[in-house]
C-alpha positions in Angstrom: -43.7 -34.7 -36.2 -42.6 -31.2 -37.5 -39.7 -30.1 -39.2 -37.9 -29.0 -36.3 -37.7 -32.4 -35.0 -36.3 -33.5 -37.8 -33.6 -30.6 -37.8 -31.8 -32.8 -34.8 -32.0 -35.9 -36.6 -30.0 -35.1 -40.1 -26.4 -35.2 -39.4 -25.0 -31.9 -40.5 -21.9 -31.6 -42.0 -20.0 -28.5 -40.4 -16.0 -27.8 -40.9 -14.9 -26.5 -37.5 -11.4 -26.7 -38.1 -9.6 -24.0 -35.9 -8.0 -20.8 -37.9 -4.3 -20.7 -37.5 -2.7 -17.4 -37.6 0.6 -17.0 -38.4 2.6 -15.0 -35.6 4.1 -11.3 -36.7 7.4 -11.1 -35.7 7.1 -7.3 -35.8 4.1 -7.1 -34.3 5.3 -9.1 -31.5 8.5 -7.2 -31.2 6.7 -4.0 -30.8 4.9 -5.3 -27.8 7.5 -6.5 -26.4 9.4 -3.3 -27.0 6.4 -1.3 -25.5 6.1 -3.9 -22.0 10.1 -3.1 -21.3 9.2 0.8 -21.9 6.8 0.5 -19.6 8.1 -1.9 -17.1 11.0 0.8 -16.9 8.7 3.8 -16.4 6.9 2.1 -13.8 10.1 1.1 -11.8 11.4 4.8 -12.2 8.1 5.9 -10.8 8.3 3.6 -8.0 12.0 4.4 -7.2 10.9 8.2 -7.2 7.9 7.5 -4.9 10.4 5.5 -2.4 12.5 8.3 -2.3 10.4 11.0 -1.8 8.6 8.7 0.8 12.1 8.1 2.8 13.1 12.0 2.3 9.8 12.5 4.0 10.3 9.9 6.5 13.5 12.0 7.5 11.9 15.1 7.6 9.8 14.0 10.6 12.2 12.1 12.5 14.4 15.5 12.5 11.7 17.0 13.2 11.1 14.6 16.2 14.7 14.8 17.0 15.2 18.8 16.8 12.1 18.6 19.5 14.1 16.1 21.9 17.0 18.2 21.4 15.0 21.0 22.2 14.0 19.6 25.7 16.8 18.5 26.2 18.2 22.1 26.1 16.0 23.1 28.8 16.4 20.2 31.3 20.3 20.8 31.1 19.9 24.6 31.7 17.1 23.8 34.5 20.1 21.5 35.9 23.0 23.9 35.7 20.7 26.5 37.3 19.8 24.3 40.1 24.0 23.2 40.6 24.2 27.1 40.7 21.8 27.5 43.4 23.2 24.8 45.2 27.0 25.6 45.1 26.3 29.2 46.2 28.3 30.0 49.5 25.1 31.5 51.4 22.9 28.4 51.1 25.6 25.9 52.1 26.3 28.2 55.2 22.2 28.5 55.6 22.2 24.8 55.6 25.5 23.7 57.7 23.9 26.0 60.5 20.1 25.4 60.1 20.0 21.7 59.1 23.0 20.3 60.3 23.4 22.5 63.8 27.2 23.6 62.9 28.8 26.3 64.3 31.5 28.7 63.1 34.9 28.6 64.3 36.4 31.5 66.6 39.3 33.4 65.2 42.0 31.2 67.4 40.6 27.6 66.0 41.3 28.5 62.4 43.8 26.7 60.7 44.8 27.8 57.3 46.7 25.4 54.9 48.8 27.0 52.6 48.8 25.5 48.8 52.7 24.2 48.0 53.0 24.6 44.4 55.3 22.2 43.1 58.0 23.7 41.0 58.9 22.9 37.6 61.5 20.8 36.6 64.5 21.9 34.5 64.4 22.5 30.5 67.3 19.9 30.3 67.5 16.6 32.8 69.3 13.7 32.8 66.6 11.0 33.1 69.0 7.9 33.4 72.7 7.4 32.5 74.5 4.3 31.2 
C-alpha cells in the first residue's frame, strides 16, 4: 500500500460553508434602472420599425390601387367609346336595314308627334282652402 491509498482513507476536515454576500441596494438599483432604459429603447425601436413597416405596407397597396384605378380608366373609356359607336345614327340605320330587313317609310306614312310642353304653374296658388 502507498500513500495515495491512504489519502482516501484519513477523513479530511474541509469547511465548505457557502459565502453569503450581502445584496447592494445601489447596485441593484442601477440595474434595474439600466433594464427599464433599455426595455424602453427597445419598445421605441420596435414601435418605429412597425411603423415604418405599415407606412411601407401602404405605399404598395396605393401603388396596387393607383394601377387598378389606372385600368379601370381605360375599360370605362374603351366602354364609352364603344356606347359612342353604337348610338351613332348611321350604324343603327346600317343595322335596321341589313340585319333586321327594315325598310324606310315613304313621305305620306310619316307621322310626326309633336312634344306638348306642359306649362308652368302660377308664382302664387291656392293649394287648399278651409
Amino acid at each position: 500500500m502507498s500513500a495515495t491509498d491512504f489519502e482516501y482513507a484519513i477523513k479530511k476536515d474541509v469547511r465548505n460553508n457557502p459565502i453569503v454576500r450581502e445584496v447592494d441596494e445601489a447596485r441593484q438599483r442601477q440595474f434595474v434602472r439600466a433594464v427599464a432604459i433599455g426595455g424602453l429603447l427597445v419598445a421605441v425601436l420596435l414601435f418605429s420599425a412597425w411603423q415604418h413597416f405599415e407606412l411601407v405596407q401602404h405605399g404598395y397597396l396605393m401603388e396596387r390601387l393607383q394601377q387598378e384605378r389606372a385600368a379601370e380608366e381605360e375599360i370605362n373609356r374603351h366602354l364609352k367609346l364603344e356606347i359612342a359607336t353604337l348610338r351613332a345614327p348611321r350604324r343603327i340605320e346600317d343595322t335596321a336595314t341589313n340585319k333586321l330587313r327594315m325598310v324606310q317609310p315613304a313621305a305620306a306614312e310619316v307621322v310626326i308627334i309633336e312634344r306638348v310642353a306642359t306649362p308652368t304653374p302660377p308664382a302664387k296658388s291656392i293649394v287648399a282652402a278651409r
